[in-house]
C-alpha positions in Angstrom: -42.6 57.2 21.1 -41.3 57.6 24.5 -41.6 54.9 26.3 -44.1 55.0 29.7 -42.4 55.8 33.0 -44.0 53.5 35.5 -42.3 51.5 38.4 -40.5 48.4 38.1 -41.2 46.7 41.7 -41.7 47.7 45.0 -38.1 49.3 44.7 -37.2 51.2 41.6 -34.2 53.6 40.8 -32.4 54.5 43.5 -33.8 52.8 46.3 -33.0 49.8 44.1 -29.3 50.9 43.7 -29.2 51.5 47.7 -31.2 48.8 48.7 -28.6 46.0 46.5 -26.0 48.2 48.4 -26.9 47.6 52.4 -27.2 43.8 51.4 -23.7 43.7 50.2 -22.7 45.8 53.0 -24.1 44.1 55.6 -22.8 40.6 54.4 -19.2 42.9 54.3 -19.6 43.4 57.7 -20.3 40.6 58.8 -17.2 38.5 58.0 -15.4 41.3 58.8 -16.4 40.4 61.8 -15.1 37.2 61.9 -11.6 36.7 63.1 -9.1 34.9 61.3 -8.5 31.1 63.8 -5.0 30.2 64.6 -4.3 27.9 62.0 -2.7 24.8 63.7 0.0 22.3 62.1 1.0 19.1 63.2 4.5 20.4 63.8 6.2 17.8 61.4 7.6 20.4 59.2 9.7 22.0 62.1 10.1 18.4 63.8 11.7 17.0 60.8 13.6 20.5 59.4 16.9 19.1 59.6 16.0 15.6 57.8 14.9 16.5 54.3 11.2 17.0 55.5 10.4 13.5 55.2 6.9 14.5 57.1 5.2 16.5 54.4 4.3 16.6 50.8 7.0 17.5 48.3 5.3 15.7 45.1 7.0 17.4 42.0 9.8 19.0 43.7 13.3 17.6 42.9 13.7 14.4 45.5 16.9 12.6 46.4 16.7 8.5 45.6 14.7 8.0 48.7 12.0 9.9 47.5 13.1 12.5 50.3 12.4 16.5 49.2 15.7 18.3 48.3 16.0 20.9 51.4 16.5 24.0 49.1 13.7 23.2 46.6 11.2 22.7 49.7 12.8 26.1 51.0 11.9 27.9 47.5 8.4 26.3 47.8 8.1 27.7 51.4 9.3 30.8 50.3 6.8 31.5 47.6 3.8 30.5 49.7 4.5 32.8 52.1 5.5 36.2 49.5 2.3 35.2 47.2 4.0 36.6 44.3 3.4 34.7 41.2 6.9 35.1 40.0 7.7 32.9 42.9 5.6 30.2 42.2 6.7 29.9 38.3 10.0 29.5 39.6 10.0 26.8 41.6 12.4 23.7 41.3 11.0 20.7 39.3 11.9 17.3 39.7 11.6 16.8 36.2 12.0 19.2 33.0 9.0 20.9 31.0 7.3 19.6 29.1 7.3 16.2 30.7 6.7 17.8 34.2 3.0 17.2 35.5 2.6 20.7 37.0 2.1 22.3 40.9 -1.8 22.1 41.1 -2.7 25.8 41.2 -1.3 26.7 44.7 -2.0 30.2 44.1 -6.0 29.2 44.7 -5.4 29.5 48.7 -4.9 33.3 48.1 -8.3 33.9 46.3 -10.8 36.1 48.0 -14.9 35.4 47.7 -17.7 38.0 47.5 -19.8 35.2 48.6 -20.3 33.2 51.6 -17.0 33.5 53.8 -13.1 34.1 53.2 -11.2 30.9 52.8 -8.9 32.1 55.6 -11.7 32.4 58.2 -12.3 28.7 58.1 -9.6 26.2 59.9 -9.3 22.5 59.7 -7.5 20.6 63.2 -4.4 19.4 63.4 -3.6 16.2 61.0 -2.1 13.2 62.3 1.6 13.6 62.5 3.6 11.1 60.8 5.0 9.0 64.0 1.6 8.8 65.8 -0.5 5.6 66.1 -3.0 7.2 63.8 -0.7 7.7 61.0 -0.3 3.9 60.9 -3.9 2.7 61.3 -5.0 4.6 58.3 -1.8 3.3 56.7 -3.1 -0.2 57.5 -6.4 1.2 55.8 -5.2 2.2 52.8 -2.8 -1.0 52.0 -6.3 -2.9 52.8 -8.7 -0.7 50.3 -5.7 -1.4 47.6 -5.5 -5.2 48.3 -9.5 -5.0 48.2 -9.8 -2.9 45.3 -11.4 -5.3 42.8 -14.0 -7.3 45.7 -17.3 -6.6 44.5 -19.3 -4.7 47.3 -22.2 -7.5 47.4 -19.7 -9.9 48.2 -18.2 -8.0 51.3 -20.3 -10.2 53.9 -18.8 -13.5 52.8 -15.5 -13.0 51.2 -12.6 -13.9 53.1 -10.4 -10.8 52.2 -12.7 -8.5 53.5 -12.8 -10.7 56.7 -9.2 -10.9 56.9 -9.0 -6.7 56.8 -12.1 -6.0 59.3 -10.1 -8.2 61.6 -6.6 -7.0 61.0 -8.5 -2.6 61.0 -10.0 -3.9 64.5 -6.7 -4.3 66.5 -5.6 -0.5 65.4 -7.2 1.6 68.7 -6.6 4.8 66.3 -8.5 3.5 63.8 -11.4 6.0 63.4 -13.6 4.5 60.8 -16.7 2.9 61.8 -17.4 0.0 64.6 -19.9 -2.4 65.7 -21.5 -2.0 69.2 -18.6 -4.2 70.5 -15.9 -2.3 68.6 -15.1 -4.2 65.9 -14.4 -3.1 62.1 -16.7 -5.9 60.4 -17.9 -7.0 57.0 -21.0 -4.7 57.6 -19.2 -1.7 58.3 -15.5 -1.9 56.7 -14.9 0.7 54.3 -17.8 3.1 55.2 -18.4 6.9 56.3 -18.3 8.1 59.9 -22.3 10.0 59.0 -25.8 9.2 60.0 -26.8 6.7 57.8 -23.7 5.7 56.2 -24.1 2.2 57.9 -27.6 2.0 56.7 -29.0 -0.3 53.3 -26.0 -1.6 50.3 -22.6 -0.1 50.6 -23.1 2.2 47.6 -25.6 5.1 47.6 -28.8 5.3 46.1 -27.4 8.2 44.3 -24.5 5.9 42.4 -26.9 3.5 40.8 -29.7 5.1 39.5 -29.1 5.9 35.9 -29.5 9.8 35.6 -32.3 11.7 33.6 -31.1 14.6 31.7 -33.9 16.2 30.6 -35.1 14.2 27.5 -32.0 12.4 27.5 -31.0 9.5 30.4 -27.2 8.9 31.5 -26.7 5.1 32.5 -25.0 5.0 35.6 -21.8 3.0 34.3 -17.8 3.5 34.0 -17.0 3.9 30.5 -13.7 5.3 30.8 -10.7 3.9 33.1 -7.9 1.8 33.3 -8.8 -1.9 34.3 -9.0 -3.9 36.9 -6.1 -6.1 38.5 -4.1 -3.3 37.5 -1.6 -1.6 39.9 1.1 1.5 39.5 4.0 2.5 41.3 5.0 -0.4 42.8 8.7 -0.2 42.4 11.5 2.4 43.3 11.6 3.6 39.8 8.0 4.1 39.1 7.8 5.8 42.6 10.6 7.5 42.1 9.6 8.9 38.6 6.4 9.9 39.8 7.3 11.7 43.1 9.1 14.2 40.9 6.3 15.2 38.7 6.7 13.2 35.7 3.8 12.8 33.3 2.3 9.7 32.9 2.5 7.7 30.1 -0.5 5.5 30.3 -4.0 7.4 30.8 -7.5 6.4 31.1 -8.8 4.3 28.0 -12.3 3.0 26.9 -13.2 -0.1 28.9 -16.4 -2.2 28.6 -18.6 -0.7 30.2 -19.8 -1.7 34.2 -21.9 -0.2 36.5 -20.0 0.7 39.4 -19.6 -2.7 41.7 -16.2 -2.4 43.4 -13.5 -0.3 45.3 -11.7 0.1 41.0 -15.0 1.3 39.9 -15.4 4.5 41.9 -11.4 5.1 41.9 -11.9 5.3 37.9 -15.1 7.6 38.4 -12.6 9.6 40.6 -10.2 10.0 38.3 -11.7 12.4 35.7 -14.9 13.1 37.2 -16.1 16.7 37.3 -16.0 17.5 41.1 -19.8 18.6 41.8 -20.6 16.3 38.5 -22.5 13.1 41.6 -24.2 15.7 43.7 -26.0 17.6 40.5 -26.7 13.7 39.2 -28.2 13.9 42.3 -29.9 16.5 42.5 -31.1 15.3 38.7 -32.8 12.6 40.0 -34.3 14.0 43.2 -36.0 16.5 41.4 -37.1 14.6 38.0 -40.7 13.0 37.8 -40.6 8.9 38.1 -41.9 9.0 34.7 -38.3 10.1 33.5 -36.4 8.1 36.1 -36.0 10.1 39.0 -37.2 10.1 42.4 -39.9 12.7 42.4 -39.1 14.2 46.2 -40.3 16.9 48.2 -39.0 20.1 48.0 -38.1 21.7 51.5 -40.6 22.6 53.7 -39.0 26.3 53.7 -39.2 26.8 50.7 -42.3 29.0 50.0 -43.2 26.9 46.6 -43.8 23.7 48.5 -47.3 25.3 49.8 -47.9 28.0 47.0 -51.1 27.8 45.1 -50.5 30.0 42.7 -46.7 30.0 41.9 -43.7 27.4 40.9 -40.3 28.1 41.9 -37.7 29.0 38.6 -34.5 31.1 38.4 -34.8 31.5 42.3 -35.8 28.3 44.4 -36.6 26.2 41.1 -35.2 23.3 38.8 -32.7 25.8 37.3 -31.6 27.7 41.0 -31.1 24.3 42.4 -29.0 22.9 39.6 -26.9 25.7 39.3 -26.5 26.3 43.7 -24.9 22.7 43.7 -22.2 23.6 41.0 -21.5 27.0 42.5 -20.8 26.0 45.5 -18.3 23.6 44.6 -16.0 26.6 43.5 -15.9 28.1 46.8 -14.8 25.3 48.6 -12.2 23.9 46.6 -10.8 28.0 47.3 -11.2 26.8 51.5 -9.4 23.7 51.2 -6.9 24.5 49.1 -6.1 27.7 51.4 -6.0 24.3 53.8 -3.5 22.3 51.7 -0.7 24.6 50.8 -0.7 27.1 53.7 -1.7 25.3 56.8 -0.7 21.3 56.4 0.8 20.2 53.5 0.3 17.0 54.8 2.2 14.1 53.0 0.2 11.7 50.8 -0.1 7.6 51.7 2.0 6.6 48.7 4.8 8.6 49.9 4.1 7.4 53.8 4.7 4.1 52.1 7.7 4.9 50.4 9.0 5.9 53.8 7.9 2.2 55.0 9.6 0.4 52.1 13.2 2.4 52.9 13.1 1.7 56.8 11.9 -2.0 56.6 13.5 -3.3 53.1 16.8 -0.9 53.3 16.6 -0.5 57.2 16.9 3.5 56.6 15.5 4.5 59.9 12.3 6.8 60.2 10.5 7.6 63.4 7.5 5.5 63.2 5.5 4.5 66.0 7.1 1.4 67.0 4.2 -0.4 68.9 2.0 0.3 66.2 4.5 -0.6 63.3 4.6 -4.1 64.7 1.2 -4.3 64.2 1.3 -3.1 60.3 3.9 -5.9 59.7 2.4 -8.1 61.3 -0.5 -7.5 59.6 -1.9 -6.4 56.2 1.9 -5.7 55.3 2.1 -9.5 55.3 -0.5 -9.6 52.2 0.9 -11.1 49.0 -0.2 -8.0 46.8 1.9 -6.1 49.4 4.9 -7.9 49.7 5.2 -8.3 45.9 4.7 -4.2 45.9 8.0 -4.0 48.2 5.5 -2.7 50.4 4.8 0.7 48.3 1.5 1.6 48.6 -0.3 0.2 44.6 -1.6 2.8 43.2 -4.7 2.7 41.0 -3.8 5.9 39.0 0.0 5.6 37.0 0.5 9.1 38.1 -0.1 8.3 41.6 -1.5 11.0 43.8 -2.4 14.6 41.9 0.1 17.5 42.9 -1.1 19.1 45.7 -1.2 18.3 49.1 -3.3 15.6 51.1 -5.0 17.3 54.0 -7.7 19.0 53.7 -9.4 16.7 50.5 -10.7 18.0 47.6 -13.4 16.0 46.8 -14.3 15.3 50.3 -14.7 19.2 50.9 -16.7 20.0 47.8 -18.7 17.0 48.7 -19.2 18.3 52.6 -20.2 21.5 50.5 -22.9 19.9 47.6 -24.4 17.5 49.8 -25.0 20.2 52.2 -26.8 22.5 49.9 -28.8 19.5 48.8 -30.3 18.6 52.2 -31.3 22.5 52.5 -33.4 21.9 49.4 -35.2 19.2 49.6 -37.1 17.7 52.4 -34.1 15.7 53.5 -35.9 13.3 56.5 -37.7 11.7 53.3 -37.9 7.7 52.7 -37.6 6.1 50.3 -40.7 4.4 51.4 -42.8 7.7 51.0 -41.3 7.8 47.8 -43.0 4.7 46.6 -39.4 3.9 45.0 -37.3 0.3 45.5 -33.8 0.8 46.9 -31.6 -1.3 44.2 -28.2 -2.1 44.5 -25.3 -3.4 41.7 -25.5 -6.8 40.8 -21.9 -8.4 42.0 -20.0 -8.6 38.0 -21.6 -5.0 37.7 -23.5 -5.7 34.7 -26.8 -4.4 36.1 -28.6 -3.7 39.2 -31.1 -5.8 41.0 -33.4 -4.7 44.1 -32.0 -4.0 47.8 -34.6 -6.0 50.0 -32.9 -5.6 53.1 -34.7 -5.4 56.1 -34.1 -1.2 56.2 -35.0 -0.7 52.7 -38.0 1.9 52.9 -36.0 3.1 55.7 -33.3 4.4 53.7 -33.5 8.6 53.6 -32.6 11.4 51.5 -30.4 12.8 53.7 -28.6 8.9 54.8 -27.8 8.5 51.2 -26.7 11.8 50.4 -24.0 11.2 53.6 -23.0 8.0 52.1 -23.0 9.5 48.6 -20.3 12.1 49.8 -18.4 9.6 51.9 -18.4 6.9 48.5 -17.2 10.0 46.3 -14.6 11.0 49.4 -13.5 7.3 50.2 -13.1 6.2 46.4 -10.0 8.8 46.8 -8.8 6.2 49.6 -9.5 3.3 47.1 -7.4 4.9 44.7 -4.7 5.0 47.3 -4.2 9.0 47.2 -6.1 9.8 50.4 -6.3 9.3 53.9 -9.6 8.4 56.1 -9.0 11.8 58.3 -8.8 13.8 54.8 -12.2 12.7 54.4 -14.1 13.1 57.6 -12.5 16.2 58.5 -13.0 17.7 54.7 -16.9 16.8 54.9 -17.2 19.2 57.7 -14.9 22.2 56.4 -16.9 22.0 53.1 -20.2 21.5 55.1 -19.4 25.4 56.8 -18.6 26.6 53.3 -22.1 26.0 52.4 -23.6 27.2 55.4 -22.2 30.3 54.8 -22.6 30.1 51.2 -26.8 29.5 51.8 -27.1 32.3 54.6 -25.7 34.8 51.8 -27.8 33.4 49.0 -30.9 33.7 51.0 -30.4 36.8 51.6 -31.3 37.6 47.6 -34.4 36.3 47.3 -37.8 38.3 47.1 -39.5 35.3 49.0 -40.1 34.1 52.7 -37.6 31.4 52.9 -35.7 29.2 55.3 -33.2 26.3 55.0 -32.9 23.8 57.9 -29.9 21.4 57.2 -29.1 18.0 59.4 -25.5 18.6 59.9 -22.9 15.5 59.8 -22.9 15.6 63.5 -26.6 15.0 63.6 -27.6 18.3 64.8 -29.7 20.7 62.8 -29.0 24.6 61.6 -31.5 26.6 60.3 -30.8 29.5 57.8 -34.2 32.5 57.5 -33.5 35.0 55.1 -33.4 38.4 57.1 -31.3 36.9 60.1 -27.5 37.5 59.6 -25.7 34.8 61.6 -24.8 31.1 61.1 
């Protein structure tokens, strides 16, 4: 029997079809609207043309026995960035032969186009530090510290000595751009934190990092299963440097370890290592948006989202459980596309453990490099005068054998997608939340990680949704530092590139939905955006 023509919505047949068309059009036209920014360098790469590049990232090209970028290779690299052609890129040089070469990290990503949200190319990162400035060498002297501090449990940062010794040493840096007291000093309180509103707030580690995760009817405990263990350092010698800098596979790899819930600086650098890169923010959002009978935190949804005052209705495939779950993974993809645009086109800023390198040549085989001399004397002076350093030669220890991945520093990946995620999350729930109104106890890990106990700090019911999700991205962003393959600046500048990836990313998605809805986000600056469906413009 034929079946009965009736209408499927308010919009059938064509008007459908045209309808779906003018939204896509619109959103077309607007980022074609959108001029592509000057994309600034530091200038190292022209500064240093003539001497082997020693300013930027070469990691898996062939490299002389300094560690310094044969000229031609970096050439050939240079060369297939700027023709695009795949060819190109399949051809470059290799420090060492396939198979045992590690592999270029998918440069070609920078050239992919989205349908959704705005075109990597439209977004633009400052300037990095160049590699003689003062900055360069204060979050040098940051990075030797996280690696001697590596294994200090986080509850014990107010009394042990170490940690002390490194706010101190952090404090005389002027460049040093990670968080101070009212009187300007790095301290116990503050050392190792993000630059966000309430970063500084309750325990070190986020809310979101301790909590064991409810997965529907199952539960995930919050511990590191998988890693390599502690008091454990790589390439801390010319060899292993050496070996690594051109590619080379590496023969140890993370291996089953008694398992510890994450209490220390090695903890999150193994969680780092071979995480999935949304995988913290949809734990998250898992335990935001669970009841308290399965673990989770039970919060409010957003205020503009229609289904926090409807009667009659429960959000679903659009502004539900499933929507939400699957916006925070999506997003991820779009800005690793933005920052990797960032990494291989724009900066191709070196990584520490090669800044190092440079340090070890020009100190232990007085192989000059232009440093900045006042601020130099500081470094030696200072953390370089640590034990775990000096034994290192003062390479940079690495917590991963292969030492940094194979792709360029600045922007970060993990500190972008994390900008990106956390961003999203705060749209969806009603981020100025306590944990007060919540009815649930901050807890915190217990100091040899085998459990948690409660936070009963002064601040505790304080604490917000939106504090601990900025902590939670600068933890995820900052473990990178711990593991010794990032920079501070990779971090708080990534946060925000990946925070305008999901702006643009939401003002598109909005646009699809049937219901009256609005997004207002507290951005890392403090301010707030808000995102109405109907309204093009961010």
């Amino acid at each position: 029997m034929p079946t009965e023509n009736r209408a499927l919505g308010p919009l059938s047949g064509d008007a459908r079809r045209q309808e779906s068309f003018r939204l896509r059009l619109h959103a077309a036209e607007y980022y074609r609207d959108h001029k592509i920014p000057h994309h600034r360098t530091n200038g190292d790469e022209q500064r240093y043309v003539g001497e082997n590049y020693y300013a930027n990232y070469s990691k898996g090209l062939p490299h002389n026995e300094r560690g310094e970028v044969d000229p031609a290779a970096y050439r050939a690299l240079l060369n297939a960035l700027e023709t695009g052609l795949p060819a190109d890129f399949e051809n470059l040089p290799t420090g060492v032969a396939p198979p045992n070469f590690i592999g270029f990290t998918d440069p070609q990503a920078g050239l992919a186009y989205e349908l959704e949200g705005i075109d990597s190319h439209q977004l633009a990162m400052p300037p990095c530090f160049t590699f003689r400035s003062a900055g360069a060498l204060a979050e040098m002297a940051e990075d030797y510290w996280l690696a001697v501090c590596r294994d200090i449990p986080f509850p014990d940062y107010e009394s042990n000595p170490t940690i002390a010794a490194a706010a101190a040493d952090l404090t005389k840096f002027a460049a040093f751009d990670g968080p101070r007291d009212a009187n300007g000093n790095v301290t116990p309180q503050n050392i190792f934190r993000g630059n966000t509103p309430g970063d500084l707030a309750g325990p070190w580690l986020s809310q979101f990092l301790v909590w064991d995760i409810p997965y529907g009817a199952q539960k995930t405990l919050a511990q590191i299963a998988f890693g390599l263990p502690a008091g454990t350092n790589y390439m801390t010698d010319e060899a292993s440097y050496l070996s690594a800098q051109n590619g080379a596979k590496p023969t140890v790899v993370p291996q089953p370890i008694t398992p510890v819930r994450i209490h220390r600086g090695r903890d999150l650098a193994n969680y780092v290592h071979i995480d999935e890169l949304f995988q913290a923010y949809l734990n998250a959002c898992l335990l935001l948006i669970s009841p308290k009978l399965r673990g989770g935190f039970a919060a409010p949804i957003a205020p503009g989202n229609p289904y926090s005052r409807s009667k009659t209705q429960v959000g679903f495939g659009t502004l539900g459980e499933p929507n939400y779950k699957t916006v925070v993974a999506e997003v991820a993809t779009r800005a690793l596309k933005a920052v990797w645009f960032e990494k291989w086109f724009v900066h191709r800023r070196m990584r520490p453990e090669a800044f190092a390198a440079r340090l070890h040549w020009h100190v232990v085989h007085k192989h000059p490099y232009e440093f900045d001399t006042t601020e130099l004397v500081k470094l030696q002076n200072g953390v370089m005068q640590s034990p775990e350093i000096q034994q290192c030669g003062y390479f940079l220890p690495m917590a991963f054998p292969e030492g940094c991945p194979t792709h360029p520093s600045y922007g970060a990946g993990h500190g972008t997608v994390a900008g990106a995620c956390v961003t999203v999350l705060k749209a969806l729930f009603a981020e100025d939340t306590t944990f007060g109104q919540l009815g649930i106890q901050p807890i915190q890990p217990k100091r040899d990680g085998t459990g948690t106990e409660p936070y009963t700090g002064s601040d505790a019911a304080n604490l917000t949704i939106s504090g601990e999700l900025n902590k939670l991205a600068a933890n995820i962003a900052l473990a990178r530092d711990f593991a010794g393959v990032h920079w501070r600046s990779d971090y708080t500048e990534s946060v925000k590139l990946g925070e305008l990836v999901a702006l643009y990313f939401l003002h598109d998605t909005i646009q699809t939905y049937n219901e009256n809805v609005s997004f207002t986000i507290t951005r890392f600056d403090g301010t707030k955006v808000q995102i109405r469906k109907g309204s093009f413009g961010i």
